[in-house]
DRENMARMI-925791 format. One record per residue (C-alpha): residue number from 1; y, z, x. Coordinates in pm, 1 decimal. Layout:
> NUM | Y | Z | X
...
This chain:
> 1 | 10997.6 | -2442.0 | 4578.7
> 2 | 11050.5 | -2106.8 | 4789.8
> 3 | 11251.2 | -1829.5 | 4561.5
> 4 | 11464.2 | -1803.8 | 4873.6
> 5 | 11543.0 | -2144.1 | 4902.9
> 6 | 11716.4 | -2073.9 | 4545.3
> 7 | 11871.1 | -1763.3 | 4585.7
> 8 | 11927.4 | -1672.8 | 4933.8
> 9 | 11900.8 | -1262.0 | 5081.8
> 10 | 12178.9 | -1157.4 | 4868.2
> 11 | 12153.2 | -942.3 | 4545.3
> 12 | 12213.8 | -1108.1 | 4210.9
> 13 | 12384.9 | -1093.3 | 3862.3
> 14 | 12195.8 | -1229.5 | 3652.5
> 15 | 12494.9 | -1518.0 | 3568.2
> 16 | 12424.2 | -1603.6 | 3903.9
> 17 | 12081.4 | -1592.4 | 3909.6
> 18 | 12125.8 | -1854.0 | 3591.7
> 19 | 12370.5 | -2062.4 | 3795.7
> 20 | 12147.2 | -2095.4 | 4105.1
> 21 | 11838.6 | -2195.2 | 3844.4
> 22 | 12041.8 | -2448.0 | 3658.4
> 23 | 12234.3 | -2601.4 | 4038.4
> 24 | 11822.2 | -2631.2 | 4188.6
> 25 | 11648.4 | -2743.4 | 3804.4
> 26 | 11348.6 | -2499.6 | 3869.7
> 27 | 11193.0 | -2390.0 | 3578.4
> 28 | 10998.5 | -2023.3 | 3506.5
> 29 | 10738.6 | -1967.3 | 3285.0
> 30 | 10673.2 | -1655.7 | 3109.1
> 31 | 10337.3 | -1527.3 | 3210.1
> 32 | 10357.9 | -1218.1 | 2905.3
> 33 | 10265.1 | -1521.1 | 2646.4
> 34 | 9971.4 | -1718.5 | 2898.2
> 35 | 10219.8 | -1990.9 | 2980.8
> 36 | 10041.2 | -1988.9 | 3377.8
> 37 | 9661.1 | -2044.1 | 3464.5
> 38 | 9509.3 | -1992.9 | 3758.8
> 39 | 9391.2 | -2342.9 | 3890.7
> 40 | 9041.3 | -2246.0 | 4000.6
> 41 | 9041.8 | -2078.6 | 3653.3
> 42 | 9146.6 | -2424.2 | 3541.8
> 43 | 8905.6 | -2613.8 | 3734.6
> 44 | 8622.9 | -2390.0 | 3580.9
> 45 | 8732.1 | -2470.2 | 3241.7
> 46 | 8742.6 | -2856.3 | 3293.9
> 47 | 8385.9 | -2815.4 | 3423.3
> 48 | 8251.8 | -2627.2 | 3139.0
> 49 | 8432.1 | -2901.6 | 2892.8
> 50 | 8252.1 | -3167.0 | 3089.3
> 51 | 7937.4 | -3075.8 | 3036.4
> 52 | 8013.7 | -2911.0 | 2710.2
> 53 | 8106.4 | -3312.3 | 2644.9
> 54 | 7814.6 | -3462.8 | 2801.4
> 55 | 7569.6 | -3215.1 | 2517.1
> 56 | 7772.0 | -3313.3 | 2276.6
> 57 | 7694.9 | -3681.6 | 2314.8
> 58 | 7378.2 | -3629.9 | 2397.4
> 59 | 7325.4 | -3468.4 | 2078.2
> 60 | 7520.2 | -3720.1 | 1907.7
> 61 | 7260.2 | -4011.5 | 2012.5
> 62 | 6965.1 | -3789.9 | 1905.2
> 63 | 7138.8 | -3781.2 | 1559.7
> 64 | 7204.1 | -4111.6 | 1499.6
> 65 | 6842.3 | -4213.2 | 1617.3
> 66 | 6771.5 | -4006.0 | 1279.7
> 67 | 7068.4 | -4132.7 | 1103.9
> 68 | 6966.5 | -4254.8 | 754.6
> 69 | 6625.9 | -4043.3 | 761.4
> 70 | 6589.2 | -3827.4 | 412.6
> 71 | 6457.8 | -3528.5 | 576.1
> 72 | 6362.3 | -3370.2 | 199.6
> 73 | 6164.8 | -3676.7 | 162.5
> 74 | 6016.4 | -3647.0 | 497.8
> 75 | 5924.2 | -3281.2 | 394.0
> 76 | 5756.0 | -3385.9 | 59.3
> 77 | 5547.4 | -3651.1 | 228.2
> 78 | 5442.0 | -3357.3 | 449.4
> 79 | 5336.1 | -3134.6 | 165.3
> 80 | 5171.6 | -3459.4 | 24.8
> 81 | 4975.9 | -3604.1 | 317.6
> 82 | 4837.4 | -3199.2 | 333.2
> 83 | 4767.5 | -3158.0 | 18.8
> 84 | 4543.1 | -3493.0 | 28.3
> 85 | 4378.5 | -3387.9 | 391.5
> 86 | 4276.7 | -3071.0 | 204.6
> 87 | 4153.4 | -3250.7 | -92.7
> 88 | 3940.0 | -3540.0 | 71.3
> 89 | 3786.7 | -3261.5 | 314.2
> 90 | 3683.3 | -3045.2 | 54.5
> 91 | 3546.8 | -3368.0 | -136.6
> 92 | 3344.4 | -3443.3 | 196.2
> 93 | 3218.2 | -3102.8 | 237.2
> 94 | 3091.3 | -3079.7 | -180.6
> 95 | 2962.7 | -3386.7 | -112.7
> 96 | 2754.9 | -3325.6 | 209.8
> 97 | 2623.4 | -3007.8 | 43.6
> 98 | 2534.8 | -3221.5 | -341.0
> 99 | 2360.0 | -3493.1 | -96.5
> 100 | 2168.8 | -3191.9 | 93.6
> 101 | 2095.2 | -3031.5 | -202.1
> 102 | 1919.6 | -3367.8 | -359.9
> 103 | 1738.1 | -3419.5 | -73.0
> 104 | 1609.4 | -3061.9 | -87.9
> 105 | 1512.8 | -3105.0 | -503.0
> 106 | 1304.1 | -3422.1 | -358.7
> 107 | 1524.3 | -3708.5 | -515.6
> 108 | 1371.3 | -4025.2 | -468.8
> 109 | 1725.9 | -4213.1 | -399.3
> 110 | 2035.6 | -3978.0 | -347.6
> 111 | 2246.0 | -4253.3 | -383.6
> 112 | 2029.7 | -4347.7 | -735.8
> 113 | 2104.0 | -3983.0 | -920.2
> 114 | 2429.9 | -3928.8 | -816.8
> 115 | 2547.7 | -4147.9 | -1078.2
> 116 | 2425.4 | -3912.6 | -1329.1
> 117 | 2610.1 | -3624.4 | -1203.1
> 118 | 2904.5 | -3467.6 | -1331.8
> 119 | 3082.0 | -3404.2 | -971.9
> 120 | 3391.8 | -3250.7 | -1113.6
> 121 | 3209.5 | -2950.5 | -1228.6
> 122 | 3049.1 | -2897.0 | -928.7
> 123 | 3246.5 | -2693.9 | -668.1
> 124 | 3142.2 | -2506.5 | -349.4
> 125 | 3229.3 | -2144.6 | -268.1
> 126 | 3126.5 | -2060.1 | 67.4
> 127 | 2762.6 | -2223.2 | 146.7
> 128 | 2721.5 | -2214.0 | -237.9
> 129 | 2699.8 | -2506.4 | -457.3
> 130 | 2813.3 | -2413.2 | -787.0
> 131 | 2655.5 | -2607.1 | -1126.4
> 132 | 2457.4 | -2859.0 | -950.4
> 133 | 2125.7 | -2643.4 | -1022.8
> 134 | 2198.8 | -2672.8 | -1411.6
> 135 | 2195.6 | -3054.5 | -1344.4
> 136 | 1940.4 | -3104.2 | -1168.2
> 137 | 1688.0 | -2919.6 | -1375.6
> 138 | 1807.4 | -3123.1 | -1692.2
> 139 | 1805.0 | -3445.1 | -1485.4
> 140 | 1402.9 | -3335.0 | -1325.4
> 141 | 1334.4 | -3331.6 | -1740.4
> 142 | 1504.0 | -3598.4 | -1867.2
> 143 | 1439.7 | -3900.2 | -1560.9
> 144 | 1212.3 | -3734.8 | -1382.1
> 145 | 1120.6 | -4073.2 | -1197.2
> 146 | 1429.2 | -4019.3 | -966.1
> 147 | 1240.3 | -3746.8 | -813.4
> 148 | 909.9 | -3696.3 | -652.8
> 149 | 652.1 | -3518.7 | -869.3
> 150 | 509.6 | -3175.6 | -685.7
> 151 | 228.4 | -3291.9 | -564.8
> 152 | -47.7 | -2994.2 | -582.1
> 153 | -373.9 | -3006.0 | -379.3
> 154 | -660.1 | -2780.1 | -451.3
> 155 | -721.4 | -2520.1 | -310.0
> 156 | -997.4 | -2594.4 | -13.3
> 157 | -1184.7 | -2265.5 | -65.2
> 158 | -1221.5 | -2335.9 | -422.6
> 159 | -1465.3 | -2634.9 | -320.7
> 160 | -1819.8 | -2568.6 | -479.7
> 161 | -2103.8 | -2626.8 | -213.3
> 162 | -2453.4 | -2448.7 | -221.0
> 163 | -2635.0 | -2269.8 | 59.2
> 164 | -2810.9 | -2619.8 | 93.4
> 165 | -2499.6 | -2854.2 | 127.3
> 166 | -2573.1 | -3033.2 | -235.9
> 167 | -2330.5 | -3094.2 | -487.9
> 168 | -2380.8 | -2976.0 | -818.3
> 169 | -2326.1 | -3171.7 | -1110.0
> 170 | -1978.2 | -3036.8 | -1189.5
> 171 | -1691.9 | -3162.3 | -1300.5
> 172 | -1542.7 | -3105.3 | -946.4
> 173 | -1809.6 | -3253.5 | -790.5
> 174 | -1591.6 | -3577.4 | -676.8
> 175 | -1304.2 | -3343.8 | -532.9
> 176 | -1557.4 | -3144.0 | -373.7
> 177 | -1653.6 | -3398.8 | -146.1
> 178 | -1299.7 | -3585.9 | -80.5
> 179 | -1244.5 | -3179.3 | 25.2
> 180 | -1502.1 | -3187.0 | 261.0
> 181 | -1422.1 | -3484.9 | 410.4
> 182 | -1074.5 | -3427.9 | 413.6
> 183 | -1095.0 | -3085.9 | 619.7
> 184 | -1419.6 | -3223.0 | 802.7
> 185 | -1153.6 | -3507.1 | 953.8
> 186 | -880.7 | -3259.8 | 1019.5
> 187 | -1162.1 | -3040.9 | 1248.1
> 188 | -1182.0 | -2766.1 | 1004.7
> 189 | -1568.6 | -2610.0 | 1025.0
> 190 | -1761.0 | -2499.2 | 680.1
> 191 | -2019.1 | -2305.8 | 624.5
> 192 | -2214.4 | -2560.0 | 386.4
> 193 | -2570.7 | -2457.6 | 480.9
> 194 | -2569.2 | -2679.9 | 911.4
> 195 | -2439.2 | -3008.9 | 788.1
């Protein structure tokens, strides 16, 4: 409705300016308290609520997809699982080294002397293995059969032979010549007198 379609051109008192309002039934708002929006303002907001409705649900579905779910308990089992990876990989690693370890100290059967060792007392720091040498020296002692004896071979310059290439009648006289024969197959030369 057009103001001047309610009140004319003339001036008015404000009891007619009341009169003419109540005759047509228009109604004013008071804009001091925020009574009017602009519609484009309007339009905006309905927008913004639309899609501020759409998240919301959206959200809401992802929530009840979890709906029931102990997330403390979900945290613990965390900690938990972690706390085992940690444990079994450091049990691999002491492991690996202990097995290493035997092979180097010449054990027969790694799989035969681990029984007799006290794992929980051995720990790794670094490369170190920590009081597996302790054990092993006790275990060399007491069963030495689970590991190979130190074979030592004499020493081939220590073999007795004359300018003439005859054996004496000593007590090495038997090692003397598995000696010779032993380096004489591997192609080491002698000087034992042109034999």
């Amino acid at each position: 409705m057009d103001i001047k379609e309610l009140f004319g051109d003339k001036s008015l008192t404000y009891a007619d300016f009341e009169k003419a309002a109540t005759e047509k039934k228009a109604k004013f708002i008071d804009l001091s308290e925020g009574g009017y929006v602009d519609k484009h303002k309007l339009d905006d907001k309905v927008t913004e609520l639309g899609k501020a409705n759409e998240t919301i649900s959206g959200l809401q579905d992802t929530v009840k997809k979890f709906d029931g779910v102990d997330v403390e308990k979900l945290k613990s089992d965390l900690a938990t699982a972690e706390t085992k990876y940690q444990t079994d990989v450091g049990t691999l690693k002491r492991d690996s080294a202990v097995n290493l370890a035997l092979l180097g100290a010449k054990a027969r059967d790694v799989k035969a002397v681990r029984p007799f060792l006290d794992l929980d007392t051995i720990k790794l720091d670094g490369d170190k293995v920590m009081g597996l040498d302790e054990q092993l020296q006790k275990l060399k002692t007491d069963k030495s059969f689970l590991f190979e004896e130190d074979k030592k071979y004499p020493d081939p310059s220590a073999a007795h032979i004359d300018s003439a290439g005859e054996h004496h009648d000593s007590p090495d006289a038997g090692m003397d010549a598995f000696v010779a024969a032993a380096m004489k197959g591997a192609g080491v030369q002698t000087d034992n007198g042109g034999k």
